[in-house]
C-alpha positions in Angstrom: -5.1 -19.0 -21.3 -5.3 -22.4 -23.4 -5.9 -23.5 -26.7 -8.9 -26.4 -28.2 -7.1 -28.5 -30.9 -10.5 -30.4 -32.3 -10.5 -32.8 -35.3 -12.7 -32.2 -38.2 -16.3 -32.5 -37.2 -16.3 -33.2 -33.9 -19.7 -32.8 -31.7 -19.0 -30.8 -28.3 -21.5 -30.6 -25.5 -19.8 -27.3 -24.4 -20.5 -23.0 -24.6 -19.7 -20.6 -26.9 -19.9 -17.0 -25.6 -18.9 -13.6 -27.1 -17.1 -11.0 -25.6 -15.5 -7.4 -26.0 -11.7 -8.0 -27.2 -9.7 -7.6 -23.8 -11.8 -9.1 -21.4 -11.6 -12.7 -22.0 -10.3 -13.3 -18.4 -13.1 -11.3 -16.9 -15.7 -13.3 -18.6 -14.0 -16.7 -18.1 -13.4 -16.0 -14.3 -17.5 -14.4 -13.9 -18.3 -17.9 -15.8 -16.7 -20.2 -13.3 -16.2 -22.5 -15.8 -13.2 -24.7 -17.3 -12.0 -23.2 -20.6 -11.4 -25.0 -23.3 -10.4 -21.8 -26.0 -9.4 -18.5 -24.3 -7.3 -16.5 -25.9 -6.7 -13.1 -24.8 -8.4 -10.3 -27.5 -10.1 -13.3 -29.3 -13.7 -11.7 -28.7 -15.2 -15.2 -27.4 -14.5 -18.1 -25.2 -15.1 -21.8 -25.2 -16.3 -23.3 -21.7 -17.3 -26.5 -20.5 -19.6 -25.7 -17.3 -21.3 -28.0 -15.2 -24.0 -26.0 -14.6 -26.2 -24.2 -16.1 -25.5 -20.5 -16.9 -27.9 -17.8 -17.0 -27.5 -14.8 -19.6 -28.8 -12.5 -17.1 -26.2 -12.8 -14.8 -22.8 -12.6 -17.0 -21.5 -9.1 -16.9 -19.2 -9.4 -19.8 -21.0 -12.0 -22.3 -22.2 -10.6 -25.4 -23.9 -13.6 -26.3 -24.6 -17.2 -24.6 -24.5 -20.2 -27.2 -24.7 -23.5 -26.6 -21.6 -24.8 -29.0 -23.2 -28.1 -30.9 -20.5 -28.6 -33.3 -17.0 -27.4 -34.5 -15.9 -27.9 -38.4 -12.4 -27.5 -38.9 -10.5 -26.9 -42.7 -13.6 -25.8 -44.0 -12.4 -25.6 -48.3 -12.4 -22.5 -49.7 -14.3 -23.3 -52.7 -17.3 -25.4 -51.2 -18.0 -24.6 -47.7 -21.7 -24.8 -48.1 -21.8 -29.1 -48.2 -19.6 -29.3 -45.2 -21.6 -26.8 -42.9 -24.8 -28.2 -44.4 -23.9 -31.8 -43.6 -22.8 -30.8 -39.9 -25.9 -29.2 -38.2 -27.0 -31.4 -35.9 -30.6 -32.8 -36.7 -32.1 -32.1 -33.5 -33.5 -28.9 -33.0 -35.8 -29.9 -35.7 -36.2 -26.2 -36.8 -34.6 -22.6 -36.0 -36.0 -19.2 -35.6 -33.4 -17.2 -37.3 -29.6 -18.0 -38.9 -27.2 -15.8 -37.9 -23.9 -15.8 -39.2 -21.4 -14.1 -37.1 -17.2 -13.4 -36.5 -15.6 -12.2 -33.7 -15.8 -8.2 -33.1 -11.8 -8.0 -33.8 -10.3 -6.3 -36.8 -8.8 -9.9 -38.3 -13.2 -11.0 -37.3 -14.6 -7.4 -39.7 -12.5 -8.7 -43.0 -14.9 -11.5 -43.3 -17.8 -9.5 -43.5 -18.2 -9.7 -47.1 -18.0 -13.4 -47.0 -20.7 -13.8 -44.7 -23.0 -11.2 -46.4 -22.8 -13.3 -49.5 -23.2 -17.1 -47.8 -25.9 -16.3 -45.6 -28.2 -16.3 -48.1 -26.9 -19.2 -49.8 -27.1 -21.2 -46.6 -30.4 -19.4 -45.2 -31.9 -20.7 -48.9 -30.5 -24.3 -48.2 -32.4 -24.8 -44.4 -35.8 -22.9 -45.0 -35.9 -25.2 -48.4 -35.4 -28.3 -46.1 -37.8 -27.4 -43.5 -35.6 -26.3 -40.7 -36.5 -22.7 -40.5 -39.8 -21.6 -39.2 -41.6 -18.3 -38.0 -41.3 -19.0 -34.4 -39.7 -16.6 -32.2 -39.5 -19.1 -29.0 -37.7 -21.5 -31.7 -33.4 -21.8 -30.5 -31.7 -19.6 -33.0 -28.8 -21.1 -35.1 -25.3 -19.6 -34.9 -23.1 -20.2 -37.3 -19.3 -18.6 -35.9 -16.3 -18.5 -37.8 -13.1 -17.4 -35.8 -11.5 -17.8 -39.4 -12.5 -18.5 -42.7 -11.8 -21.8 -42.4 -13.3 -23.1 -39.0 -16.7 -23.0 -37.8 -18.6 -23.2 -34.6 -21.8 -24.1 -34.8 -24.4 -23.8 -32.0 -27.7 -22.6 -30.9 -29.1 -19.8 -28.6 -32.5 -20.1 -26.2 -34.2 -16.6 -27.2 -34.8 -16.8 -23.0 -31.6 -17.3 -22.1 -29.3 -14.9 -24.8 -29.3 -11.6 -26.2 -31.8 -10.6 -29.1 -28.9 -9.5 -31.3 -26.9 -10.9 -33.7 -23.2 -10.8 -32.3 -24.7 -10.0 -29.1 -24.2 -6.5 -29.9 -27.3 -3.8 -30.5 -25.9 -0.9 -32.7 -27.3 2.9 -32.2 -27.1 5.7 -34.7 -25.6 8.4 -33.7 -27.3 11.5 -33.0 -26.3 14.5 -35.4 -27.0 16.5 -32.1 -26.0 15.2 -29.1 -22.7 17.0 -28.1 -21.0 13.4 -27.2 -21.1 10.2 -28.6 -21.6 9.0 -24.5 -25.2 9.3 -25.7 -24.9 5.6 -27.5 -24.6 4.4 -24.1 -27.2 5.7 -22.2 -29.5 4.6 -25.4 -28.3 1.0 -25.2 -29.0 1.1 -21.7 -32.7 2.1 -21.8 -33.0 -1.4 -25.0 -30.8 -3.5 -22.7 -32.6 -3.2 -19.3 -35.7 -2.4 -19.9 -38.7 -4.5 -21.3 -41.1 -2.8 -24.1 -44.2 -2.6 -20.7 -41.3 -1.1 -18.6 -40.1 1.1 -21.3 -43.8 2.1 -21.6 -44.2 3.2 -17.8 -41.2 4.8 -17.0 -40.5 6.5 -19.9 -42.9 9.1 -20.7 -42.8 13.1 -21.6 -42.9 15.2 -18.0 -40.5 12.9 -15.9 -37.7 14.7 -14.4 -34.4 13.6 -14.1 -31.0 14.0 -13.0 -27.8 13.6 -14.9 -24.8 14.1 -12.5 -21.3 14.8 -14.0 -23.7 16.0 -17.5 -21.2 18.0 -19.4 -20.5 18.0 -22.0 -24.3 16.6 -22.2 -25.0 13.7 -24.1 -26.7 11.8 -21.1 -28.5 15.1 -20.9 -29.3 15.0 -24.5 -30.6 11.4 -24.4 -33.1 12.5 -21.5 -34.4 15.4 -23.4 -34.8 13.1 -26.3 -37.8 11.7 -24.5 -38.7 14.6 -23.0 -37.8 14.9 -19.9 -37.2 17.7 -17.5 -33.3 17.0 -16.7 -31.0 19.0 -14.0 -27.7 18.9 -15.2 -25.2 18.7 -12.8 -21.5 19.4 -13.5 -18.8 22.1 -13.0 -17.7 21.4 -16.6 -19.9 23.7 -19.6 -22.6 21.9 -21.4 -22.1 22.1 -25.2 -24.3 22.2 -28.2 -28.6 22.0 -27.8 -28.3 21.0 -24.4 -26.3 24.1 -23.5 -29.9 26.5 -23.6 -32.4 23.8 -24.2 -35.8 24.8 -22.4 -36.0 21.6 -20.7 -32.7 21.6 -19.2 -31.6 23.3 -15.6 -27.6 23.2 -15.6 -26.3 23.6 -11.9 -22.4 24.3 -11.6 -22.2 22.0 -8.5 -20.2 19.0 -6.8 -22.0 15.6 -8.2 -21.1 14.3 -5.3 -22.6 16.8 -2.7 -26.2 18.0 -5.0 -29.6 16.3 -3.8 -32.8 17.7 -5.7 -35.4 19.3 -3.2 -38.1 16.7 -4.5 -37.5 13.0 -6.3 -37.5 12.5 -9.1 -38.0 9.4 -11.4 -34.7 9.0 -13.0 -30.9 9.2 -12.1 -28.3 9.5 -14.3 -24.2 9.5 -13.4 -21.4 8.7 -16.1 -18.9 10.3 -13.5 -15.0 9.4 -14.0 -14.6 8.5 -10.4 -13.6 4.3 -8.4 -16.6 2.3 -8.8 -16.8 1.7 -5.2 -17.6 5.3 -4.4 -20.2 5.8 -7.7 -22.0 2.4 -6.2 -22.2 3.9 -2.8 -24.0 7.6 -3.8 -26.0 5.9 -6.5 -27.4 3.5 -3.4 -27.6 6.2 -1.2 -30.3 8.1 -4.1 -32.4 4.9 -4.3 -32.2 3.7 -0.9 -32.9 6.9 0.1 -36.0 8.3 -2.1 -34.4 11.0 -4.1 -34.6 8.9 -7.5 -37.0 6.1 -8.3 -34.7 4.3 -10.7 -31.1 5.2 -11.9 -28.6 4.3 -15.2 -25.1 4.4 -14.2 -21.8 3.7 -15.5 -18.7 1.8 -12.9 -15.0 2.7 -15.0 -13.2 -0.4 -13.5 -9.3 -0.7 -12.9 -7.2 -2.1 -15.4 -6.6 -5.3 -13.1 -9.0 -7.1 -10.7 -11.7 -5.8 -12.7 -13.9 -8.4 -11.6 -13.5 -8.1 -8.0 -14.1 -4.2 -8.1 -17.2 -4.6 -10.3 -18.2 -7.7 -7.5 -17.3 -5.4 -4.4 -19.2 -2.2 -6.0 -22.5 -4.6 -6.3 -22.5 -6.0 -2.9 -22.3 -2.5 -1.5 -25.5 -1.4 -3.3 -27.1 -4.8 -2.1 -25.8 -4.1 1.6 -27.6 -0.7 1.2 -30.7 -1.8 0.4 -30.9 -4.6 1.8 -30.5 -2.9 5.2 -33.5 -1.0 4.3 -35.8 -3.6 3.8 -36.7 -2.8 0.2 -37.7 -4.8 -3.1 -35.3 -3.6 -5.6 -33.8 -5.0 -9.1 -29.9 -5.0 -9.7 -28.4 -5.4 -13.1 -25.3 -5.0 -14.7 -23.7 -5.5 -18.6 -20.7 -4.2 -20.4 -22.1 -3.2 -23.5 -20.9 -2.5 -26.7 -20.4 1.1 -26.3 -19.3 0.8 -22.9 -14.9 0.4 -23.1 -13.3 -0.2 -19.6 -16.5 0.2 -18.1 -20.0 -1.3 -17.2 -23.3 -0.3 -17.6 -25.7 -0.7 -14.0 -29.0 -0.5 -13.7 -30.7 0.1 -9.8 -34.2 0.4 -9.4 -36.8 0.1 -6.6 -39.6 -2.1 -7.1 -42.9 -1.6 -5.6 -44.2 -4.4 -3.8 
């Protein structure tokens, strides 16, 4: 991977995007793009792309910027005039300032620092005009891979994630027996609009969670209250273990089908991706589970092309059957050598 060398300003027509530490190369190659800055366990990239690239359809980006600006030997007593004097002019005005570091250790020491100047700086733009209450306004990133160099871009609220860093945290549950829970929560903020969270989320749905134990898919489920067969040799552990609206079955994940569908499917099973992709299409394309959450561990190399060959067998599936369907897939923060998928039928 290379290295940007960059004067001090120096405008850029180029992208910023976050990552998880670790998978620089897996984001860079999904891109398609030229890097400019990609240093493996950096937490972002720099990219020039000729084309346009769409949020939506990066697996491993945290967060899609459009990089305006770099400001290199920022002083350490006046940084303020210097990043004041280099925002570009046009957009006119921003929705929101965020401030952000890369999610490394070296990135978390500079929390402090940033807590105290984004007021300072946040003061400086609303004073001048360039802030406004408008949530379709580009947002205005202000990155520092150091404490003295800054990256300065903006992010389309259309085309980005709605979370500073990219990353949405979730308290953990005092109850759920894992903390696997934080990802199945995520899921359900990251996939689903608030109308779809509306309809297919409601008390009474039942589920199925294969390869449950020790529960905290489960636990999530139940959370919402949902009726939720538990599937999984293992033991479930904690509330979930006699919890009234739980059904644990000592079976093969693999083998079980319920006698009637049901609305949701669940499967955070340790098994290749290409064989989780194939039994989760098989639910869907088949009618046992309108809509399904599950998780593909990927190899330590070629992680990309086992994520890509997973996904094309689930579109092979249901294409075959003819059906309107909506396929989606994101490494998220709680996810580690692992991503996040999303399968669902779609009525027509």
């Amino acid at each position: 991977m290379c290295a940007m060398s960059t004067p001090n300003p120096i405008k850029l027509k180029q992208w910023l995007l976050y990552c998880r530490p670790g998978f620089e190369r897996d984001c860079l190659q999904e891109t398609q793009a030229s890097p400019l800055e990609a240093s493996a366990n950096s937490g972002f990239l720099i990219l020039h792309s000729k084309r346009l690239l769409h949020y939506d359809q990066l697996t491993f980006t945290r967060q899609l910027i459009t990089l305006l600006v770099e400001v290199n030997e920022l002083p350490d007593r006046d940084r303020l005039t210097p990043l004041l004097a280099a925002i570009p002019d046009t957009p006119a005005q921003f929705s929101v300032l965020w401030l952000e570091t890369p999610d490394t250790n070296d990135g978390k020491t500079l929390s402090g620092f940033i807590k105290r100047f984004q007021p300072l700086l946040e003061e400086k733009l609303r004073s001048s005009g360039r802030m406004a209450e408008d949530p379709n306004l580009s947002r205005l990133h202000i990155f520092f891979p150091d404490k003295n160099r800054a990256l300065i871009g903006t992010s389309d609220p259309h085309n980005s994630s709605s979370a500073a860093m990219g990353i949405l945290r979730m308290k953990m549950p005092y109850e759920s027996p894992s903390r696997s829970v934080l990802k199945l929560a995520e899921a359900f903020e990251v996939f689903l609009t608030e109308d779809e969270k509306t309809q297919w989320i409601r008390p009474g749905m039942r589920a199925v969670d294969l390869g449950a134990a020790p529960g905290g898919w489960t636990w999530h489920l139940v959370s919402m209250g949902m009726q939720v067969e538990a599937v999984d040799n293992g033991p479930l552990k904690g509330v979930v273990a006699d919890h009234p609206l739980v059904k644990h079955l000592r079976l093969d994940g693999f083998r079980y089908r319920p006698k009637y569908a049901v609305d949701w499917l669940v499967c955070d099973m340790i098994e290749q991706p290409g064989r989780v992709a194939a039994l989760v299409a098989d639910w869907i394309a088949s009618g046992s589970a309108s809509r399904a959450f599950f998780n593909l561990k990927l190899p330590m190399k070629k992680r990309l092309e086992a994520l890509n060959e997973a996904l094309v067998s689930i579109r092979e599936v249901m294409d075959k059957k003819g059906f309107k369907y909506r396929l989606k897939a994101k490494q998220l923060y709680h996810d580690r050598e692992e991503v996040t998928v999303f399968l669902a039928r779609i009525k027509r």
